[in-house]
Steps between C-alpha positions, in 0.01 A plus 500: 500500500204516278283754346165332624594520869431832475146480394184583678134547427374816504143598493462735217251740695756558742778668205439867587375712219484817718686600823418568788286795587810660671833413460570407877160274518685223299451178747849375618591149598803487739700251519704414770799264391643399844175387653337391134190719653295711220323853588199644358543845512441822255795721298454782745643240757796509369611763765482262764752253344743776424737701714817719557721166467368496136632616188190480230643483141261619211485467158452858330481397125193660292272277240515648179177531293660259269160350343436642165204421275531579154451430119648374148448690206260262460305586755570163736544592855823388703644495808824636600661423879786687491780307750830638495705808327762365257746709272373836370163526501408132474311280749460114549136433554229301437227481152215378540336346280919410393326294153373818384858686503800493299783687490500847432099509581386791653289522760349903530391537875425847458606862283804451732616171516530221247638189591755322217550142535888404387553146597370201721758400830538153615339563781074394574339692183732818599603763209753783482310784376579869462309844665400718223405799670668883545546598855509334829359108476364535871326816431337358212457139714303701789251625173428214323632161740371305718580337840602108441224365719575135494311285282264338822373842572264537226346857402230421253436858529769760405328794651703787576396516842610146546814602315576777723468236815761238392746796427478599886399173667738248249792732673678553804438843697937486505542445136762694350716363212314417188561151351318189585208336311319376822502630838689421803162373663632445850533815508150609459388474766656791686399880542729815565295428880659189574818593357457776698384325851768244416782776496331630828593169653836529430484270172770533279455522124656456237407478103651302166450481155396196309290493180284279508513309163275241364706221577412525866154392427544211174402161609795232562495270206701278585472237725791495616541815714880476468462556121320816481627834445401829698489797190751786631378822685690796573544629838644811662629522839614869619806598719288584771263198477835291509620667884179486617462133414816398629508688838157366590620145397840590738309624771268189495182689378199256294484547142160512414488474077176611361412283231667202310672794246654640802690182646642413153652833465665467849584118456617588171722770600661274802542199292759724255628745721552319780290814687262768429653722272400835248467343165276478157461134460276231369344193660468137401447389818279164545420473836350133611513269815794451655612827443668678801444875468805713640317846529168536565276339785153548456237536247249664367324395208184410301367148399637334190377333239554119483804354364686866495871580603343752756323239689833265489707808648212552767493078561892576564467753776227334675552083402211376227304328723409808747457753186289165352282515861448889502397515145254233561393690808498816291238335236245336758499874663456646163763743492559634171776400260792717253539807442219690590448220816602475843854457688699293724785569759729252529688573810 
């Protein structure tokens, strides 16, 4: 299977720089696998679709402000993306500009962090660099980071006010454990209200842990599909997220995953366990057609980008040719696209 048979055109007006006014006015194309019918309907539908034979499984991971600008001691500015905690207080991440650092550069991002490059990885223009800082990182992160918008949202403007929006609206309202450089976007779409109504109706819910790394988001380079390489993520699934999962799948309940994240934790967890059990793990997951997926049902989730592992693991729930026909669908109705965009429910 090829790379290019997973590309589409995409208008660039319809990328969305901002979300929707509210949360729950995201548009919401529904599509119905067993009669190959497709829905126009709004987020705040969503109630309709679910009910007390569902269990609803989140993703509760929290975006870092993991963007740092700063400068050389020769006054050049550079970029720091912090990606993952390593040993001590060192951090894989990524320079940019990379030409204009060596190692043991230092970057100063403010009085209380500097940034000390110690050596180039392997991996896409990655380093291993080390925290300079006294006290706790996050503290300091909240002070002087940034949230990781991705790079098609583009904020020409870094006004505060702006600033202050992506840190509440580049988040879920159920985030909880700090780690990811981009957001669960899925997942954005919902308020504590429809939580709420949902649990009213007798929904079942239940939340895990992935961090979202940047892997989850770099292009497919090869063309091959077989030969590429997800980048690991960790994952946490708690004791009591593992009995809840496990009696609803028993008792013959839907599992409704929120969010491509979401249904490679669970697959994940299946595919070694042989079940749904409490552990700290990681995921490498690649998830393209014909996968068959042993835990979770349904779908909710944003639209991909062209070419990208998320779009082959949504082609393998739903068969390429209907996800194909509802993204084209999607663009002639001008629903918005990414993060900050629109949803589907694949049901």
């Amino acid at each position: 299977m090829l790379v290019s048979e997973f590309d589409y055109e995409l208008p660039e007006e319809l990328i969305a720089q901002m979300p929707a006014d509210r949360r729950e006015n995201s548009r919401m194309l529904v599509l119905d696998r067993k009669n190959q019918t497709i829905e126009h309907r709004h987020f705040y539908d969503i109630i309709d679709y679910l009910d007390e034979n569902t269990l609803l499984v989140l993703n509760d991971t929290k975006v870092l402000p993991a963007r740092l600008y700063g400068t050389k001691a020769t006054g050049a500015k550079i970029e720091v993306f912090l990606l993952e905690s390593k040993e001590g207080k060192n951090w894989s991440c990524l320079i940019k500009p990379s030409k204009r650092v060596k190692p043991d550069t230092v970057i100063k991002i403010s009085d209380e962090l500097s940034v000390r490059a110690i050596k180039r990885l392997e991996d896409d223009g990655e380093w291993l660099a080390e925290m300079i800082y006294q006290g706790d990182l996050f503290e300091i992160l909240h002070r002087v980071g940034n949230i990781p918008l991705p790079p098609y949202i583009e904020r020409k403007i870094q006004s505060e006010k702006l600033k202050n929006f992506d840190t509440e609206r580049y988040q879920t309202v159920y985030a909880k454990d700090e780690g990811s450089v981009a957001a669960p976007t899925a997942g954005l779409h919902f308020t504590t209200e429809i939580l709420d109504k949902l649990k009213s109706k007798g929904v079942e819910i239940a939340y895990v842990t992935l961090n979202v790394g940047l892997g989850t988001f770099r292009p497919v380079k090869c063309e091959n599909i077989l030969e590429h390489k997800m980048h690991s993520e960790t994952f946490v699934i708690t004791e009591k997220t593992a009995d809840i999962i496990n009696k609803a799948k028993k008792s013959g309940k839907k599992i409704v995953a929120v969010g491509t994240t979401t249904v490679r934790t669970l697959e994940t967890a299946f595919q070694k366990y042989g079940k749904i059990q409490a552990c700290h793990d990681h995921s490498e997951l690649f998830i393209y057609p014909p996968y068959e997926f042993k835990v979770i049902d349904n779908l909710i989730t944003n639209f991909h980008l062209p070419k990208s592992t998320l779009l082959m693991l949504v082609s393998a729930l739903a068969g390429k040719d209907f996800i194909f026909r509802a993204y084209k669908e999607a663009i002639e109705n001008k629903y918005r696209f990414f993060s900050y965009g629109d949803c589907m429910y694949i049901k």
